[in-house]
N, CA, C and O of each residue as an XYZ file, in Angstrom:
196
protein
N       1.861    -19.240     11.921
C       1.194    -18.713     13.092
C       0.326    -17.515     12.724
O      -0.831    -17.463     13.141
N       1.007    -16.231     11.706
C       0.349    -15.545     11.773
C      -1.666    -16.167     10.384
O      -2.830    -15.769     10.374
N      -1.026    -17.018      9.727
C      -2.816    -17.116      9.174
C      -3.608    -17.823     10.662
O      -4.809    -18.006     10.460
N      -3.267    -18.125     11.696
C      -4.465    -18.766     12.946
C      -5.149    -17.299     13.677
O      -5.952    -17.346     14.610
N      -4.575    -15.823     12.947
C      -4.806    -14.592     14.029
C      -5.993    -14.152     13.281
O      -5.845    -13.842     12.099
N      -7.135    -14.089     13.824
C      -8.614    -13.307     13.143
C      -8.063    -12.074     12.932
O      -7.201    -11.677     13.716
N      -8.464    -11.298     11.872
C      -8.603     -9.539     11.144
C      -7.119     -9.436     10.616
O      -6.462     -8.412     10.431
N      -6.807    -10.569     10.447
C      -5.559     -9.842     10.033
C      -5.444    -10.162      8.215
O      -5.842    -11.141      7.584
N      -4.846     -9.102      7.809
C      -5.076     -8.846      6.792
C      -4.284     -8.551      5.895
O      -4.469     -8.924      4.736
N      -2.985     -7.636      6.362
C      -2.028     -7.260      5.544
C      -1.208     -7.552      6.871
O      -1.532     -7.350      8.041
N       0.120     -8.167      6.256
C       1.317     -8.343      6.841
C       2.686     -7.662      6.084
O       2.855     -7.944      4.898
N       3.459     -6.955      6.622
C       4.539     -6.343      6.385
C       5.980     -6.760      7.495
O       6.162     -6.924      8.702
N       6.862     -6.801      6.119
C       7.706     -8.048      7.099
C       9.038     -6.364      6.060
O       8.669     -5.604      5.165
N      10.357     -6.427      6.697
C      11.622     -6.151      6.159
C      12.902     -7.202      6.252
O      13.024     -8.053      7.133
N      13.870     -6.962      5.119
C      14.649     -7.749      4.953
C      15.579     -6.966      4.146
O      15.216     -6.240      3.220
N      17.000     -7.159      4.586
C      18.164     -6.949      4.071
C      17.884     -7.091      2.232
O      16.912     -7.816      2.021
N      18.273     -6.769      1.454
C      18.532     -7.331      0.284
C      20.111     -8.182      0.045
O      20.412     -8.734     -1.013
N      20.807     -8.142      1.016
C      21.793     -9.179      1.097
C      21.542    -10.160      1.723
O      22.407    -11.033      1.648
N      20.578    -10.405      2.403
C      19.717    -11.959      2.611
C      19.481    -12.044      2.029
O      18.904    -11.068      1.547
N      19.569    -13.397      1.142
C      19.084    -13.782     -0.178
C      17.913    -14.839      0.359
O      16.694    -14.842      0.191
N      18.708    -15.635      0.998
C      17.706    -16.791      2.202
C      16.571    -16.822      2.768
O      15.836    -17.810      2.784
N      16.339    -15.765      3.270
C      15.343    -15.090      3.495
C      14.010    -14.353      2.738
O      12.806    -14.483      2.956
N      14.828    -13.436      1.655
C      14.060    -13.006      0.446
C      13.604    -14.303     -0.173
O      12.579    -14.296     -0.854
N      14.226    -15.316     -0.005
C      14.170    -16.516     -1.259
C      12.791    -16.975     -0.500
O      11.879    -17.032     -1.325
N      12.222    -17.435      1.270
C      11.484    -17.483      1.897
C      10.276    -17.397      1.732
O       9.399    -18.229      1.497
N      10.293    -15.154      2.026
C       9.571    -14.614      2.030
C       8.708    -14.678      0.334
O       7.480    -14.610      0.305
N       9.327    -14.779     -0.658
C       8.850    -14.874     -2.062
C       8.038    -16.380     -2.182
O       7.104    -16.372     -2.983
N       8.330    -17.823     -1.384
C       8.153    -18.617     -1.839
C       6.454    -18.415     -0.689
O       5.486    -19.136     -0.932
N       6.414    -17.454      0.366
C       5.552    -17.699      1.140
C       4.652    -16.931      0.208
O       3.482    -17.282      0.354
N       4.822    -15.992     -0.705
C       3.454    -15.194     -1.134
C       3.839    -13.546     -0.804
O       3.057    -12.643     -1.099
N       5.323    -13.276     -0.068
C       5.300    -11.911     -0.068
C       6.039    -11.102     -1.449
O       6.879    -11.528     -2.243
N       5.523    -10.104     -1.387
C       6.427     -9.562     -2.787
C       6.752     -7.645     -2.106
O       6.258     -6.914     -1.247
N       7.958     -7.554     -3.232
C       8.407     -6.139     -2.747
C       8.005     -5.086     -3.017
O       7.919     -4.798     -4.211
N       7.724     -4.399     -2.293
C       6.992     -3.047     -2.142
C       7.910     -1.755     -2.399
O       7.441     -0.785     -2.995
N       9.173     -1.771     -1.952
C       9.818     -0.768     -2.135
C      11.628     -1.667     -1.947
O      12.038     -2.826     -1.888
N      12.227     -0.257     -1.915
C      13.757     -0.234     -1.673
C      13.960      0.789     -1.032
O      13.477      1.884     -1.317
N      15.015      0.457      0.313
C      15.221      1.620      1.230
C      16.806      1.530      1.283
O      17.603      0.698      1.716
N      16.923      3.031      0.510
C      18.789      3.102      0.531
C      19.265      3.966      1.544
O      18.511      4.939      1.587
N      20.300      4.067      2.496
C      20.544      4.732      2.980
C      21.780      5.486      2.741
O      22.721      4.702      2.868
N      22.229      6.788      2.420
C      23.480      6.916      2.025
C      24.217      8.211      3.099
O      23.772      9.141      3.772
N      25.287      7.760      2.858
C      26.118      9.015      4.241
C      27.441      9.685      3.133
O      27.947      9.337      2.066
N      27.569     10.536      3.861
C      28.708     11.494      3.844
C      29.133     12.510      4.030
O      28.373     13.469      3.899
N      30.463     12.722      4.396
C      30.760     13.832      5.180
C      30.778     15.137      4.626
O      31.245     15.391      3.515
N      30.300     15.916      5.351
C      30.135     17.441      5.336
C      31.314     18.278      4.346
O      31.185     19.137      3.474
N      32.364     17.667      4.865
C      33.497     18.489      4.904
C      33.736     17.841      3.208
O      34.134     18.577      2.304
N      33.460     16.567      3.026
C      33.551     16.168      1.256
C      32.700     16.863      0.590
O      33.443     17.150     -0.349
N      31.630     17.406      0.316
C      30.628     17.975      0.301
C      31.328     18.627     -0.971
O      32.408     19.079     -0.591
N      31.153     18.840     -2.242
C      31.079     20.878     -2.938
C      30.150     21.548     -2.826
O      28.976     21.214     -2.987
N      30.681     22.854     -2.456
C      29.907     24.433     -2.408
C      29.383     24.042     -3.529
O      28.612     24.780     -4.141
């Protein structure tokens, strides 16, 4: 659907890296990876001064 839209030009799509299914998809359509987005937590109180 999206190659029938005039001006369009760059498409940006996200995906889990534990979808493999998907990544496997998006690679066979022509997209490739641009980055990696990690997110990490923890508590304050674990923390060292």
């Amino acid at each position: 659907m999206l190659h029938e839209l005039d001006g369009v030009e760059t498409i940006y799509t996200r995906t889990s890296s534990q979808n493999e299914h998907m990544l496997r998809v998006n690679h066979s359509l022509g997209y490739t990876d641009l980055y990696t987005y990690m997110a990490v937590q923890k508590k304050i109180a674990d923390l060292q001064p």
